[in-house]
N, C-alpha and C positions, 0 to 999 in steps of 0.2 A: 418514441421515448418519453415524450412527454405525458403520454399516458400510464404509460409503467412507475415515472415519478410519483404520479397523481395517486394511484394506488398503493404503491408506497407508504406515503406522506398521510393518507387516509388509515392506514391500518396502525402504522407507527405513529407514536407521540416522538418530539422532539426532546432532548433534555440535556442539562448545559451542565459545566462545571466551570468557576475563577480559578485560575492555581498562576501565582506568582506576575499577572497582572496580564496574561492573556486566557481566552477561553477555548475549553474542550466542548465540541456538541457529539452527540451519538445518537442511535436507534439502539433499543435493547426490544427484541424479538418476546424474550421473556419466555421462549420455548423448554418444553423438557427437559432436551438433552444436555449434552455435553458444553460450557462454554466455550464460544468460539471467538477471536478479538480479531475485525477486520481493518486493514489500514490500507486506504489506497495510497498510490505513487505521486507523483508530481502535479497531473494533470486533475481536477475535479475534489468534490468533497464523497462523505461517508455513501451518498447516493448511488458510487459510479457500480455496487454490487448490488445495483438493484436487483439482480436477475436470481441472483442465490438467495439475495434475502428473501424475496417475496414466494420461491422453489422450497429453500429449506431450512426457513424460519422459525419454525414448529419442531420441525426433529433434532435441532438445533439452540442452544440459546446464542444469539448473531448478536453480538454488539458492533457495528459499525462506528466508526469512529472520523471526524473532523476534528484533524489535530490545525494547532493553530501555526500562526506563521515563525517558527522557529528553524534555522538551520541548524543547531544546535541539537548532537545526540541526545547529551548530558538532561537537559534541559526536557528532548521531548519524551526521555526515557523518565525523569521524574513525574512530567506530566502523567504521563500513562498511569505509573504506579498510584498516582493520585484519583486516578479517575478506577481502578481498580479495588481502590480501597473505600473508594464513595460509594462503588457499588457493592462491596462484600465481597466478591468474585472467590474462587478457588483457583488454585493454579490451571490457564488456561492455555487451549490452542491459541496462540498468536500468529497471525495471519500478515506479513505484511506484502504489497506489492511493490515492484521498482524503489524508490527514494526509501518507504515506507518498510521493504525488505533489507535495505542495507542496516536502517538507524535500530528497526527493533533486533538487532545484533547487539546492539548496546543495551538496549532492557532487556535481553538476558544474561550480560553482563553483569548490571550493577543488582539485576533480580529476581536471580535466577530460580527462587522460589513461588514463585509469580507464574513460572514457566512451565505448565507441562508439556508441552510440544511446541517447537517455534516451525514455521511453514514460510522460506525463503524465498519469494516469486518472485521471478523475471529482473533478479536481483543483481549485485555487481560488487566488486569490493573492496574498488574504491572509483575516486575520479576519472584514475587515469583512463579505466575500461571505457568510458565515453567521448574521452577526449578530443580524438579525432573527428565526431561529432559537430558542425558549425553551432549549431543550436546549443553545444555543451560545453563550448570553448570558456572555459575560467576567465580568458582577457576580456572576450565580448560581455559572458556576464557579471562581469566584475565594473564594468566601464557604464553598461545600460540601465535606464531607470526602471523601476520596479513598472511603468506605466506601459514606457515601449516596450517589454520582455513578454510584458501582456497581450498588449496588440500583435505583437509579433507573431505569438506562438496564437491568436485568434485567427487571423488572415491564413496563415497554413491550415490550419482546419477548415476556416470558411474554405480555402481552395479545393480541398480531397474530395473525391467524390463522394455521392450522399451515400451513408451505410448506415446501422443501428450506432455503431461507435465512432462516428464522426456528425450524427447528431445529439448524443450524448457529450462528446466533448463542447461541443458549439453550445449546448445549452450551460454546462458548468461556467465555460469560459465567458459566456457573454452575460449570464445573471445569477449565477453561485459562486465563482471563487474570486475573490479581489486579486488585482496586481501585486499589494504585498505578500501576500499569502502564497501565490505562485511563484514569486519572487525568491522569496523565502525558500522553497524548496531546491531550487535550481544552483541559489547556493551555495545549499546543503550537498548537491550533488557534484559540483567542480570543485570544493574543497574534501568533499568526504574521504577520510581516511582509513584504513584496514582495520578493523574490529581484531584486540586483545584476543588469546585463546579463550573460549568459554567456557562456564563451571556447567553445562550442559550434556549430557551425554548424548554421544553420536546416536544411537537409535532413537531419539527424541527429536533427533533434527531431519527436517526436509527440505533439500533444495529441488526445487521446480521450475521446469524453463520450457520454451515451446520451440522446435525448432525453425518456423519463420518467425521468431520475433526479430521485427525489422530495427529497431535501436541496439539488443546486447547483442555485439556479436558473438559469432563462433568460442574466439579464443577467450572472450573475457568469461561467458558459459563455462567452460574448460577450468579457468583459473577458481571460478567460485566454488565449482563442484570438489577441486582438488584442496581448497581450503577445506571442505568437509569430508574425508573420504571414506570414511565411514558411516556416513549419514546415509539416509535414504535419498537418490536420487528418481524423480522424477520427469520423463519431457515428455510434452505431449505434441503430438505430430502439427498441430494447427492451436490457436489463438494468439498468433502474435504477440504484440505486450497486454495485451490484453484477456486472458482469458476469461476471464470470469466475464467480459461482454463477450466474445469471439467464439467462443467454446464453453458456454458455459454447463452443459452437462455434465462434460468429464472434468471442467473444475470442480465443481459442485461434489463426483464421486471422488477425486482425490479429498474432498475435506472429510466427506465422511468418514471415510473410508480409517484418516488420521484419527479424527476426534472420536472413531468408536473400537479403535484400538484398545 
């Protein structure tokens, strides 16, 4: 993994934005095609789709995104629109995964013109669907410091056995993403509450889910799909919560697939 970073980071330039006293970083691919807005989940920064970026970079224009530490929709749904308007962008595929599929529910809420396609992975909708969860319990992380949440959820990774996606996460966790930042997410995710109806129309929307993802269950799958149900629903047989490391071919053909719609 650390090699796929490396080229990466060699082909892409970094670029930052200030918006309201924290910072946005991304990769903009700067390809062709259709814009595409990527937002990972909980775990790791814009890198963790290295696999598409560096796949379908070119056919694609891929903005990956490092949103900062904010639990707050409101707040990371301005950001976005800010960092869409530094870039010019057109109304775009927005892409988010886990935490990063619940909140960009709310930027297409407050902007919806922003929106041509929103793409809802392995997403949930609200707290409660985790709850059950130790690692997602609202008291524990409500009570633990942004340091131990860290350590915490590093030791379970360091323990999993060695795979592409658990030395991706082991590299995020141990020298890419701060305590507060994952902190940040986590709280976002034991408070997260149900996203307002959206001024989005159902054929523009995609909910995507896989069916071993070992954290959403079954029912809350169920319950998000049934929030959309006229949307396009997608599962795909394998990538766990992670598809875009796990599966990333047939993630890779669902985006196109959306973005050249």
């Amino acid at each position: 993994m650390h090699d796929l970073i490396d080229r990466l980071e060699s082909r892409y330039r970094w670029s930052s934005l200030d918006c309201e006293g924290v910072t946005w970083r991304w990769l903009d691919t700067a390809g062709h095609g259709p814009a595409v807005i990527l937002l990972p989940g909980s775990v790791g920064d814009a890198a963790m789709f290295v696999r598409t970026i560096l796949s379908a970079g070119e056919r694609m224009r891929l903005i990956a995104i490092t949103y900062p530490e904010l639990p707050d929709p409101r707040r990371l749904s301005a950001g976005l629109k800010a960092v869409c308007e530094h870039l010019g962008l057109p109304p775009a595929v927005v892409v988010g995964s886990s935490f990063a599929a619940w909140w960009i529910q709310f930027f297409a809420l407050h902007y919806p013109e922003q929106v041509r396609k929103l793409v809802i992975g392995n997403g949930f909708t609200d707290g409660s669907d985790l709850a059950a969860n130790p690692l997602f319990d609202a008291a524990w992380v409500g009570s633990v410091s942004p340091q131990a949440l860290h350590a915490t959820w590093l030791e379970r990774v360091q323990k999993t056995p060695v795979s592409p996606l658990q030395q991706l996460q082991k590299l995020m966790l141990e020298q890419r993403q701060s305590p507060e930042n994952l902190y940040a997410r986590f709280l976002g995710v034991v408070k997260a509450q149900a996203c307002p109806e959206l001024p989005v129309a159902s054929k523009d929307i995609v909910v995507l889910d896989c069916l071993d993802d070992p954290l959403i269950p079954p029912a809350a799958q169920e319950r998000l799909r049934m929030r959309y149900p006229n949307s396009r629903h997608v599962r795909l047989p394998s990538g766990g919560h992670y598809p875009h490391v796990l599966n990333p071919d047939r993630y890779e053909g669902v985006l196109l697939d959306v973005a050249f719609e």
